[in-house]
N, C-alpha and C positions, 0 to 999 in steps of 0.2 A: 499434584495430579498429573498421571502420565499420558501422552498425548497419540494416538498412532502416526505413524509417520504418512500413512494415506487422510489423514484427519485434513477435510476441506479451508480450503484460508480465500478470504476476500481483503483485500490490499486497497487501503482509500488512503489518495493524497493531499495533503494539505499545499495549495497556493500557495501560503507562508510558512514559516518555520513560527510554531506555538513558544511559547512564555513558561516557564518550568513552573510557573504558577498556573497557565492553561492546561497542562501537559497532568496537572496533579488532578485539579479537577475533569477533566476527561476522563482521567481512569477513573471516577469514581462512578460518572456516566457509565463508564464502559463496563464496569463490575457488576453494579446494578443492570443492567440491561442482560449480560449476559445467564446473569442466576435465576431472570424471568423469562429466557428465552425458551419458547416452546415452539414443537411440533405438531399438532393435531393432539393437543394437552396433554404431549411428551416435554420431559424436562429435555432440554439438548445439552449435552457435553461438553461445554464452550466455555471459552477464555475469550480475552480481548485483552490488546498493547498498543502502546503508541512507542513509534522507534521512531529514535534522530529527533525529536519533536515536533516531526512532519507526518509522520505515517502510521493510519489509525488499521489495524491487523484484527478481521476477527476469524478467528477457529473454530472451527466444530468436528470433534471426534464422532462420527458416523456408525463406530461400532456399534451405537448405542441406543441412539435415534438419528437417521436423515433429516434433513434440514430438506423442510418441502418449500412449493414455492409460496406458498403464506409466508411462511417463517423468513424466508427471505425477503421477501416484500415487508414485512416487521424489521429484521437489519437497515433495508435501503431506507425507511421511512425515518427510523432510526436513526443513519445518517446524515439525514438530511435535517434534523434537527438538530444534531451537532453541528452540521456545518453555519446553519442560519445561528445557534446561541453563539460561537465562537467566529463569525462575519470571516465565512472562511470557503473558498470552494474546494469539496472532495471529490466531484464530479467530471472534471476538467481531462480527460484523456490525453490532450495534447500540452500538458502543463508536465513538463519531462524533467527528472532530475538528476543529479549526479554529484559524485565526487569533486572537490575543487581542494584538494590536500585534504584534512580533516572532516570540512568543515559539506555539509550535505546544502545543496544548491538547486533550485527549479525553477525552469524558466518556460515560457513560453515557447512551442513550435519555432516560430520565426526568429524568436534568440538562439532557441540549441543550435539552428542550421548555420546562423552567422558565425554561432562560436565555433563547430564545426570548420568553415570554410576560412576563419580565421587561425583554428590551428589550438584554441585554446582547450576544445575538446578532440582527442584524439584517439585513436584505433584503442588504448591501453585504459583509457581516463574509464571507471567505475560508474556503469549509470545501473537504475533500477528499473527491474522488472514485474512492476504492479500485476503482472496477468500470472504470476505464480497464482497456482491452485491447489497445490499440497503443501502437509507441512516439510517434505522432502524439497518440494519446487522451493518454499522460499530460502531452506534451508543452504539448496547447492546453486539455484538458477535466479535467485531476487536479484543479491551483487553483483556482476560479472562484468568486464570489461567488454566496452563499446565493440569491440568486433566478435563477441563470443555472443551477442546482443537480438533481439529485433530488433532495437533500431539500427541495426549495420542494412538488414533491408531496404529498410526506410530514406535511408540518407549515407548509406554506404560510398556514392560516386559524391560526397562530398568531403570527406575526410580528405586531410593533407597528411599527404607518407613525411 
């Protein structure tokens, strides 16, 4: 199924990195919720994924039906009971992650800034930008290194050159 590249994306993060066994069952959550997703008893055009086995993606192609804000509120409730079956917070806005070679990493506000000021995160290091809202945003502006970032904003005068 083809997706438009304007097709809306909400970006939930997991606290922890999931279990390829949480990670299986999730999608099956996420399948089923997305094949009964409706808009004003519109079917919506919608996918869901879990990537890195932290971050739960759901899409809705808009060509077809928008996603009102019922249907949203359906999503967020949605998540929230993924997050309580799987003892997991997706809600956590300052729960930031990032590359560490490989291997996908999230820490707490008050860690990014130490690693930050430590030097372990740097100008180049790969963080992620959960507030992508297209399928183009998460495609060219999810991954991006810490200075091409929001959070260079945010903690930009703590980076070490």
């Amino acid at each position: 199924m083809e997706f438009s590249s304007h097709s809306r994306v909400w970006v939930y993060q997991s606290n922890r990195k999931l279990t390829d066994a949480e990670v299986l069952e999730a999608q099956v959550y996420l399948d089923n919720f997305t094949k009964s997703w409706t808009a004003h008893s519109n079917q919506l055009k919608a996918k869901a994924e879990v990537r890195y086995n932290r971050f739960f993606v759901l899409i809705v192609d808009e060509s077809q039906a928008g996603a009102s804000g019922c249907s949203i509120d359906k999503s967020v409730n949605f998540m929230k009971q993924l997050e309580q079956h799987f003892g997991v917070n997706l809600f956590d806005r300052f729960n930031l992650a990032y590359r560490d070679g490989e291997e996908v990493v999230s820490v707490p506000r008050a860690q990014f800034e130490a690693l930050l000021k430590e030097g372990k995160i740097t100008s180049e290091t790969v963080v992620f930008n959960n507030l992508a809202q297209t399928l183009t945003d998460l495609q060219t502006k999810w991954e991006v290194p810490f200075k091409d970032s929001w959070h260079k904003q945010l903690f930009g005068d703590l980076v070490v050159v």
